[in-house]
C-alpha positions, -999 to +999 in steps of 0.1 A: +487-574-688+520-558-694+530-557-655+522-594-658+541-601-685+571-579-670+571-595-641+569-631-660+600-621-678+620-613-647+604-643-623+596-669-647+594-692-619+563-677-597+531-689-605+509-663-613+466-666-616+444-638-623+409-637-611+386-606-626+355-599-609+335-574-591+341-553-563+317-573-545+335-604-559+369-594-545+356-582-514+343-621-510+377-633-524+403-614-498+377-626-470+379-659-479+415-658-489+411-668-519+435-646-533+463-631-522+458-591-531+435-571-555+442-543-575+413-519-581+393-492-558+372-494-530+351-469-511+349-493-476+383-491-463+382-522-451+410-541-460+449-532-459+456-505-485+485-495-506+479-467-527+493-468-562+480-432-579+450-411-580+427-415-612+407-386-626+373-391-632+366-370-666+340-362-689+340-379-724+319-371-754+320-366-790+340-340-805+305-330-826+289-326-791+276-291-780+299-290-747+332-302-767+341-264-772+345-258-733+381-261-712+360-280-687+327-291-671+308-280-645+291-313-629+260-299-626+255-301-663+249-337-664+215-328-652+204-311-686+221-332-715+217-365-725+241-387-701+253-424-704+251-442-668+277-468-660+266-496-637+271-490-602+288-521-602+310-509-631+320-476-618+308-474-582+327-435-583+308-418-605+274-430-585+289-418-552+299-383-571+262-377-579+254-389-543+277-368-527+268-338-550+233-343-546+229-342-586+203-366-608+218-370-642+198-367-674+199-409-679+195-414-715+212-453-715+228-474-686+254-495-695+279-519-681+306-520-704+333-498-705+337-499-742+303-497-747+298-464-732+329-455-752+313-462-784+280-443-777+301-415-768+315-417-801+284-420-819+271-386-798+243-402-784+255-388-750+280-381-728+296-401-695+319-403-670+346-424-664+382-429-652+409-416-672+434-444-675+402-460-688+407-442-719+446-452-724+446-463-759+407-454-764+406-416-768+402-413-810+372-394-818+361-385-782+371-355-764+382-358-729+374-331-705+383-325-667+354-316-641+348-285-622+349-294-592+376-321-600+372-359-587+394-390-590+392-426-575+422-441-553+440-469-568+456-494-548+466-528-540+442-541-512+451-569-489+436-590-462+468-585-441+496-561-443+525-568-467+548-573-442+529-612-436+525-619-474+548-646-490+582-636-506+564-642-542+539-624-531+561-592-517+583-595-552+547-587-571+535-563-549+571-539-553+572-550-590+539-533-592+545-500-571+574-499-592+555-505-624+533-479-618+552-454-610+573-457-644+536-454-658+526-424-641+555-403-656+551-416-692+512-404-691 
């Protein structure tokens, strides 16, 4: 919302419509041209990609939980304490982690919301995984920890052609956003 509203302030005259859905939901959006770009991650590398910044995946849990005292997390720990599953169609990464990891996490609860697994992280009734600008503005009473071996998830702008064939309006968003982000990335 804010590099929409930026942008809005600077180019009050381009039209701007936001569609949120799915991966799967985008994927059938840029095919059908539907939209113009999407912002988000993929795995397929299938369509045109600008990368914007590499996203941690982390550990969350309580502060009152057992592993709260350690520096990190070793993955394989999932296996043994009560863990909170996002949707695969919520956070595809953390599934393909465990896949490529070969580990089977202790599933207490699968969830699909983001701020759902937030608040039963809170309330100690497990811990999860999840993206770490996820947690921008989320983080009170929860401890964040990294993961041993570390993981993130590519964020990009993903396109059905390259930017150089996009519309002017469509090229102004695209750098308004690179630049955006890049401001971000040294204020976090």
């Amino acid at each position: 919302p804010e590099i929409i509203r930026e942008f809005k302030h600077i180019y009050p005259l381009i039209e701007i419509q936001v569609y949120e859905g799915t991966a799967t939901e985008l994927e059938i959006w840029l095919e059908e041209d539907i939209i113009d770009f999407a912002m988000g991650t993929t795995l397929n590398g299938k369509w045109y990609l600008e990368a914007l910044l590499e996203d941690p995946i982390v550990a969350i849990m309580s502060s009152k939980h057992e592993l709260a005292k350690y520096d990190s997390l070793p993955l394989e720990v999932v296996e043994s304490t009560d863990f909170i599953l996002p949707y695969s169609n919520t956070f595809l990464e953390v599934h393909e982690i465990f896949k490529k990891e070969k580990i089977t996490p202790q599933v207490s609860y699968r969830i699909k919301g983001d701020n759902t697994i937030i608040s039963m992280v809170k309330n100690n009734l497990g811990i999860s995984l999840v993206p770490k600008l996820l947690l921008n503005g989320h983080a009170e009473n929860i401890v964040i920890k990294p993961l041993q071996p570390a993981f993130s998830r590519r964020i990009g702008i993903f396109m059905n052609v390259t930017k150089d064939l996009q519309t002017p309006s469509v090229n102004k968003m695209i750098h308004f956003i690179h630049k955006w982000v890049k401001n971000f990335v040294t204020t976090i």
